[in-house]
Residue, then its C-alpha position, 0 to 999 in steps of 0.5 A: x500500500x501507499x499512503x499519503x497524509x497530508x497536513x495544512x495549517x493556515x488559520x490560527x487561533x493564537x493571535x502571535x501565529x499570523x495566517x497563512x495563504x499557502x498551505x491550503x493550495x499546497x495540501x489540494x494541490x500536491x495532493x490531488x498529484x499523489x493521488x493520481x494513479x500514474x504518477x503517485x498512485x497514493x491513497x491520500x487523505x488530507x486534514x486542514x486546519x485541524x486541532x493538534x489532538x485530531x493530527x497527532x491521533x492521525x499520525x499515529x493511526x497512520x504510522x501504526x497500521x502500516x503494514x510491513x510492505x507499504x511505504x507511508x507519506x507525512x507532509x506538513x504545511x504550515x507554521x514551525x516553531x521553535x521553542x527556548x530549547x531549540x526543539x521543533x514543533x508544528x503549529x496547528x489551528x489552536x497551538x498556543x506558543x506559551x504551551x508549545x508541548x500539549x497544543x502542537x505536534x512536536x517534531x521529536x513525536x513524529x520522529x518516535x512514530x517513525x521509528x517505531x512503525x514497521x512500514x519498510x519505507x517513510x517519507x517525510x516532506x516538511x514545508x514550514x520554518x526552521x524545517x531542518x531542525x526535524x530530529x535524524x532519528x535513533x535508528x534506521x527502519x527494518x523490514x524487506x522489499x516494498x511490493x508496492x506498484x510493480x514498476x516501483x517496487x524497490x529494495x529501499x528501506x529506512x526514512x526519507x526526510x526532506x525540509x524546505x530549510x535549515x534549522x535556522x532558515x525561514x521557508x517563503x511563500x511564493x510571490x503569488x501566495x497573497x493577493x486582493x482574494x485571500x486566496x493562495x498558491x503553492x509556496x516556493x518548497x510546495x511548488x518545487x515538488x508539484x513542478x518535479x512530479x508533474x512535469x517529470x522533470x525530477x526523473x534525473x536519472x531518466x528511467x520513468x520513476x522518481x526516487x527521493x534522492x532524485x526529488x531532492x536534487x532537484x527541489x533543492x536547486x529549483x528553490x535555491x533558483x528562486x529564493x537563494x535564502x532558503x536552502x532545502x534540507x535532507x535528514x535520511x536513514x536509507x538502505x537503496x533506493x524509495x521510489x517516491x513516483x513515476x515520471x508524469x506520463x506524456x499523452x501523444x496522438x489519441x487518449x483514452x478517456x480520463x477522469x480528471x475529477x470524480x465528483x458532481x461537477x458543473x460549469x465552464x472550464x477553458x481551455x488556455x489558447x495555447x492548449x498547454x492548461x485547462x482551468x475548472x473550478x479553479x484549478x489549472x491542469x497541464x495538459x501534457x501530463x493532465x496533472x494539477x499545476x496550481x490550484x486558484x482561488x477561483x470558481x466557474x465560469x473560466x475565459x481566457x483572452x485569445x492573446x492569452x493575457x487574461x483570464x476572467x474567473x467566478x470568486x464568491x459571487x463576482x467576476x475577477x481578472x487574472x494576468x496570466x502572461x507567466x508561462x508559469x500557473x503559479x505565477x498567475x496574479x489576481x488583477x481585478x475584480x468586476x462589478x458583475x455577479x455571476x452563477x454556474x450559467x454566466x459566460x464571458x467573451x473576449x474580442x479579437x485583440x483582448x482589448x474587450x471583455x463582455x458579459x455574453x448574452x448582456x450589454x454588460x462590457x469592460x476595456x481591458x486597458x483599465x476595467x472600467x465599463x463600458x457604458x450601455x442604454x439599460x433600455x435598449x432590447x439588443x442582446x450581445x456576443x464577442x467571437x472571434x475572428x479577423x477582425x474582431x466581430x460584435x454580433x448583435x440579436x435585435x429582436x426578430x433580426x440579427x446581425x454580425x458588425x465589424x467592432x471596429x468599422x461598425x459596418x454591417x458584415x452579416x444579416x442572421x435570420x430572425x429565429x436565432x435566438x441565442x449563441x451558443x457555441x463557436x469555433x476558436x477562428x469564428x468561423x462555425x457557430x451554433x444557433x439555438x432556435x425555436x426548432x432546434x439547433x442550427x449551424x452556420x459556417x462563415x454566418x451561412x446556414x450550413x445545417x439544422x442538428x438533427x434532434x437528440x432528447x436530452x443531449x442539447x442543452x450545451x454546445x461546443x464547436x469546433x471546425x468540423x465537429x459539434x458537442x452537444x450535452x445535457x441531461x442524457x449524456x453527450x454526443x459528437x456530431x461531424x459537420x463535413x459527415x453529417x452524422x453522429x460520429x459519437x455518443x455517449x449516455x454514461x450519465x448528466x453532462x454540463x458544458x464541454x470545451x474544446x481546445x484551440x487545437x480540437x485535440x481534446x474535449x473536457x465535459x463535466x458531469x456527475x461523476x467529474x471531470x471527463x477527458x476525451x480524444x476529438x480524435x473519433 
C-alpha cells in the first residue's frame, strides 16, 4: 500500500501565529498529484486546519497500521516553531506558543512514530520554518522489499526526510501566495515538488520513476533558483533506493478517456489558447501530463483572452481578472475584480485583440486597458456576443433580426435570420457557430446556414464547436456530431453532462458531469 497524509495549517487561533495563504493550495494541490494513479498512485487523505489532538491521533493511526510492505507519506504545511530549547514543533489551528508541548505536534513525536512503525519505507516532506531542525532519528527502519506498484517496487528501506530549510532558515511563500482574494498558491518548497512530479522533470536519472534522492536534487536547486535564502534540507536513514513516483506520463496522438475529477461537477472550464492548461473550478491542469499545476482561488465560469493575457474567473459571487502572461500557473496574479455577479450559467467573451471583455448574452462590457465599463442604454432590447475572428466581430440579436458588425468599422458584415435566438457555441477562428432556435439547433459556417442538428432528447442543452465537429450535452449524456459527415460520429449516455470545451487545437474535449471531470480524444 501507499499512503499519503497530508497536513495544512493556515488559520490560527493564537493571535502571535499570523495566517497563512499557502498551505491550503499546497495540501489540494500536491495532493490531488499523489493521488493520481500514474504518477503517485497514493491513497491520500488530507486534514486542514485541524486541532493538534485530531493530527497527532492521525499520525499515529497512520504510522501504526502500516503494514510491513507499504511505504507511508507525512507532509506538513504550515507554521514551525521553535521553542527556548531549540526543539521543533508544528503549529496547528489552536497551538498556543506559551504551551508549545500539549497544543502542537512536536517534531521529536513524529520522529518516535517513525521509528517505531514497521512500514519498510517513510517519507517525510516538511514545508514550514526552521524545517531542518526535524530530529535524524535513533535508528534506521527494518523490514524487506516494498511490493508496492510493480514498476516501483524497490529494495529501499529506512526514512526519507526532506525540509524546505535549515534549522535556522525561514521557508517563503511564493510571490503569488497573497493577493486582493485571500486566496493562495503553492509556496516556493510546495511548488518545487508539484513542478518535479508533474512535469517529470525530477526523473534525473531518466528511467520513468522518481526516487527521493532524485526529488531532492532537484527541489533543492529549483528553490535555491528562486529564493537563494532558503536552502532545502535532507535528514535520511536509507538502505537503496524509495521510489517516491513515476515520471508524469506524456499523452501523444489519441487518449483514452480520463477522469480528471470524480465528483458532481458543473460549469465552464477553458481551455488556455495555447492548449498547454485547462482551468475548472479553479484549478489549472497541464495538459501534457493532465496533472494539477496550481490550484486558484477561483470558481466557474473560466475565459481566457485569445492573446492569452487574461483570464476572467467566478470568486464568491463576482467576476475577477487574472494576468496570466507567466508561462508559469503559479505565477498567475489576481488583477481585478468586476462589478458583475455571476452563477454556474454566466459566460464571458473576449474580442479579437483582448482589448474587450463582455458579459455574453448582456450589454454588460469592460476595456481591458483599465476595467472600467463600458457604458450601455439599460433600455435598449439588443442582446450581445464577442467571437472571434479577423477582425474582431460584435454580433448583435435585435429582436426578430440579427446581425454580425465589424467592432471596429461598425459596418454591417452579416444579416442572421430572425429565429436565432441565442449563441451558443463557436469555433476558436469564428468561423462555425451554433444557433439555438425555436426548432432546434442550427449551424452556420462563415454566418451561412450550413445545417439544422438533427434532434437528440436530452443531449442539447450545451454546445461546443469546433471546425468540423459539434458537442452537444445535457441531461442524457453527450454526443459528437461531424459537420463535413453529417452524422453522429459519437455518443455517449454514461450519465448528466454540463458544458464541454474544446481546445484551440480540437485535440481534446473536457465535459463535466456527475461523476467529474471527463477527458476525451476529438480524435473519433
Amino acid at each position: 500500500m501507499r499512503n499519503a497524509l497530508l497536513i495544512a495549517t493556515d488559520t490560527y487561533a493564537d493571535p502571535t501565529l499570523r495566517s497563512l495563504r499557502a498551505p491550503g493550495a499546497d495540501a489540494l494541490a500536491l495532493g490531488l498529484l499523489l493521488a493520481n494513479p500514474e504518477i503517485g498512485g497514493f491513497a491520500t487523505e488530507v486534514l486542514h486546519n485541524r486541532p493538534a489532538h485530531v493530527v497527532t491521533q492521525a499520525v499515529e493511526a497512520l504510522l501504526a497500521n502500516a503494514g510491513a510492505d507499504d511505504l507511508v507519506l507525512l507532509y506538513f504545511s504550515g507554521h514551525g516553531i521553535k521553542s527556548a530549547a531549540g526543539e521543533l514543533h508544528l503549529a496547528m489551528t489552536d497551538t498556543r506558543t506559551e504551551l508549545l508541548r500539549a497544543t502542537s505536534l512536536a517534531a521529536a513525536t513524529v520522529r518516535d512514530m517513525v521509528d517505531d512503525t514497521v512500514a519498510a519505507q517513510v517519507v517525510v516532506w516538511l514545508d514550514c520554518c526552521f524545517s531542518g531542525a526535524f530530529p535524524s532519528g535513533q535508528r534506521a527502519k527494518a523490514g524487506g522489499q516494498a511490493d508496492v506498484l510493480d514498476q516501483l517496487r524497490t529494495d529501499g528501506s529506512g526514512c526519507a526526510v526532506m525540509t524546505a530549510s535549515t534549522r535556522f532558515q525561514y521557508a517563503f511563500e511564493g510571490a503569488g501566495a497573497v493577493d486582493e482574494l485571500g486566496g493562495a498558491q503553492e509556496s516556493v518548497f510546495t511548488a518545487s515538488i508539484v513542478e518535479g512530479l508533474r512535469t517529470g522533470a525530477a526523473d534525473l536519472g531518466g528511467d520513468g520513476r522518481v526516487d527521493a534522492a532524485e526529488l531532492y536534487r532537484y527541489v533543492h536547486d529549483r528553490v535555491k533558483s528562486l529564493t537563494p535564502h532558503q536552502t532545502p534540507t535532507r535528514n535520511d536513514r536509507l538502505t537503496g533506493e524509495v521510489y517516491i513516483a513515476f515520471a508524469a506520463p506524456v499523452y501523444e496522438g489519441e487518449t483514452s478517456v480520463v477522469q480528471l475529477t470524480t465528483e458532481d461537477v458543473a460549469g465552464w472550464p477553458a481551455f488556455h489558447p495555447n492548449g498547454r492548461f485547462l482551468v475548472f473550478d479553479g484549478t489549472v491542469f497541464d495538459t501534457v501530463t493532465w496533472a494539477v499545476a496550481a490550484v486558484l482561488p477561483a470558481t466557474t465560469p473560466q475565459a481566457f483572452s485569445r492573446d492569452g493575457r487574461w483570464l476572467v474567473t467566478g470568486h464568491e459571487g463576482k467576476a475577477v481578472v487574472w494576468d496570466v502572461t507567466d508561462p508559469s500557473p503559479l505565477a498567475w496574479r489576481f488583477v481585478t475584480r468586476l462589478d458583475t455577479e455571476v452563477d454556474p450559467g454566466v459566460e464571458f467573451g473576449f474580442d479579437d485583440a483582448g482589448t474587450m471583455l463582455i458579459r455574453q448574452g448582456s450589454l454588460a462590457g469592460w476595456t481591458t486597458d483599465d476595467w472600467e465599463p463600458e457604458p450601455s442604454d439599460p433600455d435598449d432590447e439588443m442582446v450581445a456576443y464577442l467571437v472571434p475572428g479577423r477582425p474582431s466581430l460584435l454580433l448583435a440579436l435585435v429582436g426578430p433580426e440579427g446581425a454580425v458588425i465589424d467592432m471596429d468599422s461598425d459596418e454591417l458584415v452579416h444579416e442572421l435570420d430572425g429565429s436565432y435566438q441565442r449563441l451558443e457555441a463557436v469555433d476558436a477562428d469564428g468561423r462555425v457557430a451554433v444557433f439555438r432556435t425555436s426548432a432546434g439547433l442550427v449551424v452556420t459556417r462563415d454566418w451561412e446556414f450550413l445545417l439544422r442538428l438533427p434532434p437528440a432528447p436530452g443531449m442539447e442543452e450545451f454546445c461546443a464547436a469546433g471546425v468540423d465537429t459539434v458537442v452537444t450535452t445535457g441531461p442524457a449524456g453527450m454526443r459528437v456530431f461531424g459537420l463535413e459527415e453529417k452524422e453522429v460520429l459519437f455518443s455517449w449516455d454514461g450519465g448528466a453532462c454540463h458544458q464541454p470545451a474544446m481546445s484551440a487545437d480540437e485535440r481534446f474535449l473536457v465535459v463535466p458531469g456527475v461523476d467529474g471531470l471527463r477527458l476525451w480524444s476529438v480524435e473519433i
